[in-house]
C-alpha positions in Angstrom: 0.0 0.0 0.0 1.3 3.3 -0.7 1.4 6.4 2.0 -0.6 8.2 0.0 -3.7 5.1 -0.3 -2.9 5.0 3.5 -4.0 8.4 4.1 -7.3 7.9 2.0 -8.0 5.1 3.3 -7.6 6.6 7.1 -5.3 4.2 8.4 -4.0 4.9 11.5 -0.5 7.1 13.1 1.5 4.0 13.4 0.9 2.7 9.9 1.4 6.0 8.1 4.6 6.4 9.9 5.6 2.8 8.8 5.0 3.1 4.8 7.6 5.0 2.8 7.4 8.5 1.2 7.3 8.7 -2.3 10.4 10.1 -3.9 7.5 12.1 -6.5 3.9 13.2 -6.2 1.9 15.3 -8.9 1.6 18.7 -8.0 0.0 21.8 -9.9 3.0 23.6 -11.2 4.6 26.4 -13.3 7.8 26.3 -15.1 10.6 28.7 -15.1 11.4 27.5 -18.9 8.0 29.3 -20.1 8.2 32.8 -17.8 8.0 35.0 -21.4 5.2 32.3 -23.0 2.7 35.3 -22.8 5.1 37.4 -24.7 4.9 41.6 -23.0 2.2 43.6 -23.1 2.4 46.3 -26.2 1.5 50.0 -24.9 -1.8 51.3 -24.3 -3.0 47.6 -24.3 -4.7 46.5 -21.4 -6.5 43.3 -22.6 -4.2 40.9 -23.8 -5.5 37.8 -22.6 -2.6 35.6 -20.5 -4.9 32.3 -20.5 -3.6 30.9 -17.5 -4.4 27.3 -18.7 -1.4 27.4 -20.8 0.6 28.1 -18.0 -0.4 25.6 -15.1 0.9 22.1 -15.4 -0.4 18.6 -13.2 2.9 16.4 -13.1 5.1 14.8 -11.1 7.7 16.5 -9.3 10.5 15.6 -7.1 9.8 15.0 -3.2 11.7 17.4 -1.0 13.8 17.0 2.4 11.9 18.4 5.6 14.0 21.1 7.4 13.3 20.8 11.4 10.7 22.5 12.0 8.1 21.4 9.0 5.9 18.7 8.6 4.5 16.4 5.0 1.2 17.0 4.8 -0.9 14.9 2.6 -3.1 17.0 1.2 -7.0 16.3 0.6 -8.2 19.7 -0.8 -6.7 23.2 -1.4 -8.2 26.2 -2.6 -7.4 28.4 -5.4 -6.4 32.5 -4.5 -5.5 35.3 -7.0 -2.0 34.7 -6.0 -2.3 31.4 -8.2 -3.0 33.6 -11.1 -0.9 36.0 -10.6 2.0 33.5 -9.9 0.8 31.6 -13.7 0.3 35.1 -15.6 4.1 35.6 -14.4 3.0 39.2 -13.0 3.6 41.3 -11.8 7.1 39.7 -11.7 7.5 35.7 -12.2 7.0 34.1 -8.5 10.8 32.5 -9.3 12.4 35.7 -8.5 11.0 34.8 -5.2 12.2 31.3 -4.9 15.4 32.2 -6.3 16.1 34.5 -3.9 14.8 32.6 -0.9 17.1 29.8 -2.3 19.8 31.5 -1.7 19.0 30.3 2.2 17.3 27.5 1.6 18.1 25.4 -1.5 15.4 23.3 -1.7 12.9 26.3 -3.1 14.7 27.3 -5.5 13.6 24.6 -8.7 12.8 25.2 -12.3 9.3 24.4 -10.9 6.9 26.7 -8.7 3.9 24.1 -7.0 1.0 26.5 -6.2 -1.7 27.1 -3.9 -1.5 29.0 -0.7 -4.8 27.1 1.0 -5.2 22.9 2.0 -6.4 20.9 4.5 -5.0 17.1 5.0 -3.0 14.5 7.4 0.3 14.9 9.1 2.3 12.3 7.7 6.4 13.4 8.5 7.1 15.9 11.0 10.7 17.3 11.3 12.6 16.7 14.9 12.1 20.2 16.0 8.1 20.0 15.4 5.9 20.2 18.9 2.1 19.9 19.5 1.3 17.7 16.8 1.2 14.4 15.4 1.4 12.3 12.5 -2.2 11.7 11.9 -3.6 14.9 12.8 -6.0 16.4 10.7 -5.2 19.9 10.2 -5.8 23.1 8.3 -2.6 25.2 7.2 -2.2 28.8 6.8 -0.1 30.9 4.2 2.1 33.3 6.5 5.9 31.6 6.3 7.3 33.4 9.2 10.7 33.7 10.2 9.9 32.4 14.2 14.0 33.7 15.0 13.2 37.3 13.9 11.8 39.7 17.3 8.9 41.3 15.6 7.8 37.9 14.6 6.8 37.5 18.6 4.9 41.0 18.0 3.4 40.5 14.9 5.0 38.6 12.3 3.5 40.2 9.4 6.3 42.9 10.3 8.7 40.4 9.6 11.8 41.3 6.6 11.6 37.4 5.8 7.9 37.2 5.8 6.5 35.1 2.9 3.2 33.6 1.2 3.3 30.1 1.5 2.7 29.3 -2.1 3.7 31.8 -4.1 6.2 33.4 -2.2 7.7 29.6 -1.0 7.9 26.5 -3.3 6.1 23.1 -2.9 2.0 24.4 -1.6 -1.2 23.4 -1.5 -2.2 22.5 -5.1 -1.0 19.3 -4.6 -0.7 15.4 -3.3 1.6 16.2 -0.6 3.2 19.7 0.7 5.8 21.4 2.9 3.9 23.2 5.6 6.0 24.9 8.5 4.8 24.0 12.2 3.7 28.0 12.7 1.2 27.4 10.0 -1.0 24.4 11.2 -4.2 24.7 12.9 -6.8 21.7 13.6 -9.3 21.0 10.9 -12.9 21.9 12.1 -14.4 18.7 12.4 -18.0 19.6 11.1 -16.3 20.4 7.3 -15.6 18.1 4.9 -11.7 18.1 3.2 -12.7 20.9 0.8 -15.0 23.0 3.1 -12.3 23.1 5.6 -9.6 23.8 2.8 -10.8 26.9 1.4 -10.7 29.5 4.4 -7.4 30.3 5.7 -6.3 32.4 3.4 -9.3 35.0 2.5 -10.5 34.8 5.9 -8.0 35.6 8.2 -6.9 38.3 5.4 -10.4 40.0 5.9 -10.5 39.1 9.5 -6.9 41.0 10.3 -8.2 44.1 8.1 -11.9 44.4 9.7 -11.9 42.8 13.3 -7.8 42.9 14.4 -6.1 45.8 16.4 -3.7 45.7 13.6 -6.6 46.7 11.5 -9.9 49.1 10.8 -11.4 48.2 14.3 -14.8 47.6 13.1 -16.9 48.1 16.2 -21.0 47.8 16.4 -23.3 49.8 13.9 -20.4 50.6 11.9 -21.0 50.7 8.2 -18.7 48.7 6.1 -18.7 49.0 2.4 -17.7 45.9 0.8 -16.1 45.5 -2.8 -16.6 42.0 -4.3 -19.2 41.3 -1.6 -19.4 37.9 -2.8 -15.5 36.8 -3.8 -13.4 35.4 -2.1 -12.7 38.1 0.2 -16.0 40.0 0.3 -18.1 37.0 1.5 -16.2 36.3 4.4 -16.1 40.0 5.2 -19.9 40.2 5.0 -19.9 38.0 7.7 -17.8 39.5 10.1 -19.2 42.6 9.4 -22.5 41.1 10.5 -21.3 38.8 13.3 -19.6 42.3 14.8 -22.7 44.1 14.5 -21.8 45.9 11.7 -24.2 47.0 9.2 -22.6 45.8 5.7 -23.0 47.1 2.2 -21.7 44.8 -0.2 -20.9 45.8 -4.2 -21.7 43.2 -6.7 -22.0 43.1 -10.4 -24.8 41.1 -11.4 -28.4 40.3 -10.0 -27.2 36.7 -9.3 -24.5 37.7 -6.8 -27.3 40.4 -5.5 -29.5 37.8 -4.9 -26.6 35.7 -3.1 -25.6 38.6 -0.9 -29.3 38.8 0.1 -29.9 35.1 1.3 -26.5 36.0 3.5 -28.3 38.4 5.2 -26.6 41.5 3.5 -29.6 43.9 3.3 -27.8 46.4 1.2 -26.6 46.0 -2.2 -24.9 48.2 -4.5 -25.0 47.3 -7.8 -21.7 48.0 -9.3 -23.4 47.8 -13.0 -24.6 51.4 -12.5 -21.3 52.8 -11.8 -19.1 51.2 -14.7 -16.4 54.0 -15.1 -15.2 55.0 -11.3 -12.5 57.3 -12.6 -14.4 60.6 -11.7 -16.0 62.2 -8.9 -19.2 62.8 -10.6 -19.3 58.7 -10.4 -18.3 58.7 -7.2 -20.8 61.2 -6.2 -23.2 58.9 -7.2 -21.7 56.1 -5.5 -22.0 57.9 -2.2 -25.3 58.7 -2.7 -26.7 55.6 -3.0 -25.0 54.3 0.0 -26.7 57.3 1.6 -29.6 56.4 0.2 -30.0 52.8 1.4 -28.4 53.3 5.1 -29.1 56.9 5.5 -24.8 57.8 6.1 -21.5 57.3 4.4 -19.5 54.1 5.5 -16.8 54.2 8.7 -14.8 51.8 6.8 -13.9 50.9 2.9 -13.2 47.5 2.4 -10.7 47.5 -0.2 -9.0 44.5 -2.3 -9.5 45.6 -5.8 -7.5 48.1 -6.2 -6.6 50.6 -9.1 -10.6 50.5 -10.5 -12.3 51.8 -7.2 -9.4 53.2 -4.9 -10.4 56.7 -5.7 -13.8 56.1 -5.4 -13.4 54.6 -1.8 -11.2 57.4 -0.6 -14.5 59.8 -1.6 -17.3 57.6 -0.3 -15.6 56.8 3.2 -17.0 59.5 5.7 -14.9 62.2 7.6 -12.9 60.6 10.2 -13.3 57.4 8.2 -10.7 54.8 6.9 -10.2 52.7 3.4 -8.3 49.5 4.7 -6.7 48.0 2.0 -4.9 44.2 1.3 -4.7 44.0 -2.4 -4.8 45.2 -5.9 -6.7 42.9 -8.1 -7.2 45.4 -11.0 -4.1 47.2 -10.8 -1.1 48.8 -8.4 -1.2 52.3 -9.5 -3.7 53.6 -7.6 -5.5 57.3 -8.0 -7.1 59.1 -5.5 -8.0 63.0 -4.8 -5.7 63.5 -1.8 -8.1 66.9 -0.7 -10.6 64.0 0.2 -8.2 62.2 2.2 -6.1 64.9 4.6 -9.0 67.7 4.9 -11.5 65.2 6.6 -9.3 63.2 8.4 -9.7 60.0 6.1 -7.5 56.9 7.3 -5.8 54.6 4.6 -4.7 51.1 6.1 -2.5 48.6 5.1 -3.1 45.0 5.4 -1.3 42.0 4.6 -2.2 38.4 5.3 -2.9 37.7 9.1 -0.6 36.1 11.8 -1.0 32.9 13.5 -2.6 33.9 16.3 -5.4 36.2 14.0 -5.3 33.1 11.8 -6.5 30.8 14.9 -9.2 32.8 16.0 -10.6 32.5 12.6 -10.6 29.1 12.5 -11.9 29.4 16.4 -15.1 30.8 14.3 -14.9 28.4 11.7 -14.8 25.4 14.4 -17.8 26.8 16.1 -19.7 27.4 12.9 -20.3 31.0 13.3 -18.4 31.8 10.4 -19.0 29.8 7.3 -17.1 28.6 4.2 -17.8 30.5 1.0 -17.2 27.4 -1.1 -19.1 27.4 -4.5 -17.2 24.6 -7.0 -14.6 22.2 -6.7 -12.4 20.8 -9.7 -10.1 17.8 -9.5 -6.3 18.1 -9.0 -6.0 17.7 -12.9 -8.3 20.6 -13.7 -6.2 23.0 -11.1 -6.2 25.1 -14.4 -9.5 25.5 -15.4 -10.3 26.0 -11.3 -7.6 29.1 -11.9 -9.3 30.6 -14.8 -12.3 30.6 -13.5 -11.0 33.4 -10.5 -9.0 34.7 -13.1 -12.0 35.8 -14.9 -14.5 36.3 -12.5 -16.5 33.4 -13.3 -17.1 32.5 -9.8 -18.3 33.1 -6.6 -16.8 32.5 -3.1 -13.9 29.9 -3.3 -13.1 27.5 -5.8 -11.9 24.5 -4.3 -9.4 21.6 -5.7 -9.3 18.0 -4.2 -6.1 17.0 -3.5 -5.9 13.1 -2.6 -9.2 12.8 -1.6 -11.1 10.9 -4.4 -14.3 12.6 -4.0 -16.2 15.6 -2.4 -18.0 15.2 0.8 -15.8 13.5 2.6 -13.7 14.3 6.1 -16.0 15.1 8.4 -16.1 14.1 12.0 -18.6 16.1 13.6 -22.0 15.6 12.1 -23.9 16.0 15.1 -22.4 19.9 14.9 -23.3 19.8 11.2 -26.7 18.9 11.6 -27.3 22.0 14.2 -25.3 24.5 12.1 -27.4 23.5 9.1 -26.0 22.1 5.3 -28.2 25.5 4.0 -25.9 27.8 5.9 -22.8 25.5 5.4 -23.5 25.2 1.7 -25.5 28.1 0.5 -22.5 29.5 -1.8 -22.6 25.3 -3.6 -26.6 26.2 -4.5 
């Protein structure tokens, strides 16, 4: 029987420490051979199309050592993020910058392959000597900081950290995969009540959101504060929603179609912008309007902008968000170069935030809420390991909702969970009302 069969089939600690690792495993991968395959983008052209299913490969690739303090996860589900298709469009510089330069400390990342994925769930099945609190056989859920644990500020907050990276994109050998190189600071228990994709799909877009709405660290949502929400119903938006309305926020999430309207609604979401009516946010007479129809359906302006798209609507949050207000931002999904009326910003005491990723402890009281089932997975389709590219194009063009997931080893959906007595109370429509 092979480790990998073991796992499936759930035998137990002693018998997946007994069978050997494989020297290989398939893994979704790019290649350093094909960085210029998209050729460069000529001037004043926006929309050149980098199909991203040209660029992500299923294969084998070569088993890696485990430093000390990591573990072998074999890995049931992952998730796909938009740093999977920024890491296959080779933008806005190819991920292997990264790993080459994070090779120059540790060897073993530095490859003429990148395996993706910055999400997964799966079993311990090799921990390094240095690893504590777990065990082989744990079920477990990892998250994507990749902290440096020796640095000081790491102890403070290790999204400070110089040597902070992505697990994923930032690191070699993630989540889209059979197995993968997880350091000890990233694992968390699985929540028992989830199957292996449900539970795979969280870690990274909700701890992000949680860090830049709930944390210290970020825009200190507090009750009846209204939160305007880009991409209410992405990956980062849905789980924002929630928080927002688990903190006794009032949210007001921006969608682009009536389907993802009618989405937000059965979440709870009461008010919905629809982003249709305000195609071209590059002036203020559109962001007028913008502001007034938040004024219209809540009666005031928003405390707090959540923003991840970037370039598109950054000048149009800075406007909407009332005096005294803040625009807490994690990303740039439609661009870096971001314009903004700066009068808006310093003569009513605006706030702009930076936010990146979450640390561990941020990261475990998310899945605190995710164990208790008052935060919910925003999963909405799942492809096979073999697919990992169409699953990638899908986010890449906005074809989706929620979280796409990808099964790892596990041979089909559904499967994984522990706790159906908690299931049951929490309710399959609130657990899977992004699948319908």
């Amino acid at each position: 029987m092979t480790l990998a069969q073991a796992v499936v089939d759930g035998a137990d600690p002693e018998e997946l420490a007994r069978l050997e690792v494989p020297t290989t495993f398939r893994a979704a991968h790019t290649r350093k051979n094909e960085v210029g395959m998209f050729g460069r983008r000529p001037h004043g052209v926006d929309d050149v199309d980098k199909d991203i299913t040209k660029s992500i490969h299923v294969d084998d690739v070569p088993m890696p050592e485990l430093a000390p303090d990591e573990v072998l996860v074999a890995i049931m589900a992952s998730a796909i993020n938009f740093n999977t298709v920024w890491t296959a469009m080779f933008e806005p510089i190819p991920t292997f910058a990264f790993l080459e330069r994070f090779g120059r400390e540790d060897p073993r990342h530095d490859q003429n392959f990148h395996v993706l994925g910055s999400d997964a769930s799966g079993v311990i099945v090799r921990m390094g000597a240095a690893v504590r609190h777990w065990k082989i056989g744990d079920r477990v859920v990892v998250s994507p900081a990749y902290v440096d644990e020796q640095d000081p500020i790491t102890h403070a907050d290790s999204m400070l950290g110089a040597d902070l990276r992505a697990w994923g994109f930032e690191t070699n050998y993630g989540g889209l995969a059979e197995f993968a190189v997880v350091r000890a600071t990233q694992l968390l228990p699985k929540p028992k009540h989830l199957t292996w994709e449900e539970a795979a799909c969280n870690m990274l877009c909700a701890s992000t959101a949680y860090r830049m709405l709930v944390s210290e660290r970020g825009s200190r949502m507090k009750q009846g504060d209204v939160v305007l929400i880009w991409g209410a119903t992405g990956g980062l938006g849905a789980y924002a929603v929630q928080l927002v309305k688990n903190g006794g926020g009032i949210p007001v999430g921006v969608v682009s179609s009536e389907e993802k309207a009618a989405l937000l609604r059965r979440m709870g979401c009461e008010h919905v912008v629809d982003r249709s009516q305000f195609e071209h946010l590059n002036d203020e007479k559109a962001w007028r309007r913008l502001g007034a129809e938040v004024r219209r359906q809540v009666g005031e302006d928003p405390h707090i902008v959540f923003e991840h798209t970037g370039k598109e609507t950054f000048g149009a949050s800075v406007y909407v968000a009332r005096r005294g207000g803040s625009v807490v931002t994690c990303g740039s999904s439609s661009g870096y170069a971001h314009e903004y009326d700066n009068r808006h910003l310093w003569m009513k005491l605006k706030r702009i935030v930076g936010s990146h990723g979450a640390n561990y402890q941020e990261c475990h009281e998310v899945n605190r809420l995710l164990a208790l089932g008052t935060l919910q997975p925003t999963l909405s389709t799942v492809y096979p390991l073999d697919q990992t590219g169409d699953a990638a194009r899908a986010v890449q063009l906005n074809k989706h909702v929620g979280k796409v997931g990808v099964l790892g080893l596990a041979p089909a959906e559904d499967l994984g969970v522990e706790d159906r007595a908690l299931r049951e109370r929490i309710g399959e429509d609130r657990i899977r009302l992004f699948r319908s």
